[in-house]
N, C-alpha and C positions, 0 to 999 in steps of 0.2 A: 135276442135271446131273452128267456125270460127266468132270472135270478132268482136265488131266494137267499135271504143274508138272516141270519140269527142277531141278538142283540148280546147277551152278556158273555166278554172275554169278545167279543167279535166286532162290536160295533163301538163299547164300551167297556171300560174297566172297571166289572162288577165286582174282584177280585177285595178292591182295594174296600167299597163299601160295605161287603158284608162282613170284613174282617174286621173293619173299625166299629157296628153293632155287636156282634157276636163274641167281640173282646169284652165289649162293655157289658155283655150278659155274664160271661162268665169269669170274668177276674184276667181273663188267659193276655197275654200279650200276642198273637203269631200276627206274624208281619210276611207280605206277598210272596218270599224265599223259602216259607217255610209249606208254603198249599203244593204240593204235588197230587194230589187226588182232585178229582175232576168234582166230587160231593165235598166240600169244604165242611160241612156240619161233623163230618166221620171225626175230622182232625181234633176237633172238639169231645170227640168221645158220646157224642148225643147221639138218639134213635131216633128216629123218623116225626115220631107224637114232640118229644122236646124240638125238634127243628120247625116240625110247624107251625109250635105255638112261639117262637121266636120270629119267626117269617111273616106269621099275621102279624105280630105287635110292630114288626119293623118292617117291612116287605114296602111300605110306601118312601118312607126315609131309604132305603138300601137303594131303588131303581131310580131315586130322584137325583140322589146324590150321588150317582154313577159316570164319570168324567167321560166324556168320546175317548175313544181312541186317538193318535195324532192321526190326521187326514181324511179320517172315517167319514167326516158329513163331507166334504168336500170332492172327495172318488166317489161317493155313493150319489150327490148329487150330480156328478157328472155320467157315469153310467144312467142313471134313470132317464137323461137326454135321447141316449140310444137303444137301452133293454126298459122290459119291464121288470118291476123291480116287488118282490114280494118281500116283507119282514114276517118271519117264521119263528116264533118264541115259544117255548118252552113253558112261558111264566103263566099262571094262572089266571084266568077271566079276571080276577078278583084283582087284578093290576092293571088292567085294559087303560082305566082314562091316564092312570100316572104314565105311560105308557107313550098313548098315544100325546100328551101336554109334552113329556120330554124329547120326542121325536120332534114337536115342531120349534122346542123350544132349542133345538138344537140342529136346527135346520136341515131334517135329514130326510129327504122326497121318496116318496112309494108308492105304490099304487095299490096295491093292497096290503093286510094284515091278517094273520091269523095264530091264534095260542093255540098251541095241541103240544104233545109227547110224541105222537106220530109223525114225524116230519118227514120219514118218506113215504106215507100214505100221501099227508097232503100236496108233495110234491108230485108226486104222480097223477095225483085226482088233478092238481092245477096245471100241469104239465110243464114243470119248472125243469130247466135244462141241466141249473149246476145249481149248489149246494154251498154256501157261505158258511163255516159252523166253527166251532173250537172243539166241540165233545167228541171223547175218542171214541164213543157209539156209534154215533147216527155218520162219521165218517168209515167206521166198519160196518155199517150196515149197508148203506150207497153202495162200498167198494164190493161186498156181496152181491148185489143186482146190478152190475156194473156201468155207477151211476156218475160219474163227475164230481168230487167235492173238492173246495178249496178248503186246508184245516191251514185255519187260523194258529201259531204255534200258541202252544203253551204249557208251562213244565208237562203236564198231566195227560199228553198226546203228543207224547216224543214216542211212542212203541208204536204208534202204528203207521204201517207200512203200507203200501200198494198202489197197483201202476194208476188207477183212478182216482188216489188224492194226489194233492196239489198243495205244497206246505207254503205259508205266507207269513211270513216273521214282521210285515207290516203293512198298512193299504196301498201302496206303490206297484208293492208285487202282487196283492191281491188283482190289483188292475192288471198287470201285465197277464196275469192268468187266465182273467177274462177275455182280455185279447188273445190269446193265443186259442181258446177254447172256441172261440167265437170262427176263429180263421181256419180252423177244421170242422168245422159243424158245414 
């Protein structure tokens, strides 16, 4: 099969880094119990222009200092033995090498990489089978063209529903899911 896994909330606990920069910008305290929005900057009270001039100034610190998930490099190195394995991120060119240095620094095998917003264009142009992601979008979007996604849980994609995701509350079950999707295909 050939996978595509996202990186923040998915591979890694961005959760935790962007809230310990964006505390320090703004005086705020919120800690990981308080993010239910899938856009963290909103819970800040910031617009788009203030998030992104936070995100350039700290965008490098935030995705470096981003801990794996427990088991993440170790299922994802062992699926890439048998699928190909695509990393599909969200994040901006403008992150690419931190990126790609914390992928090997954290021993996590691929065979390809690609940044877009579009992830099921590019899944389809690359003919990815299933769908690795946390965001409650792009797993209602998949579920629209009825497409296979495994959502990653997290507070902020507990509403969504339907017979083509696949909830994984950790990498254990994300494997199990790949195996089972793989045994129907």
């Amino acid at each position: 099969m050939h996978i595509g896994i996202d990186l923040d909330n998915t591979v890694l606990d961005a959760t935790s880094a962007h809230l310990h920069y964006y505390n320090r910008v703004s005086g705020l305290s919120l800690t990981p119990g308080d993010v239910t929005d899938f856009y963290i900057y909103r819970l800040y009270g910031w617009d788009d222009a203030k998030r992104d001039a936070v995100y350039r100034e700290y965008g490098h610190e935030i995705h470096w200092n981003s801990p794996p998930l427990p088991m993440a490099s170790s299922i994802v190195r062992e699926l890439s033995a048998r699928h190909r394995i695509s990393i599909i991120t969200a994040r901006p060119t403008l992150f690419r090498d931190v990126t790609v240095k914390w992928l090997e620094a954290h021993n996590i095998h691929y065979h390809s990489i690609a940044f877009t917003e579009d992830k099921l264009g590019q899944c389809i142009d690359s003919k990815v089978d299933v769908l690795i992601d946390d965001a409650p979008h792009y797993a209602e979007q998949f579920a629209l063209v009825n497409r296979p996604v495994i959502l990653y849980e997290q507070p902020y994609n507990v509403h969504v529903t339907n017979d083509r995701v696949y909830r994984a509350s950790n990498w254990p079950q994300v494997k199990q899911h790949v195996d089972h999707l793989e045994s129907i295909q």
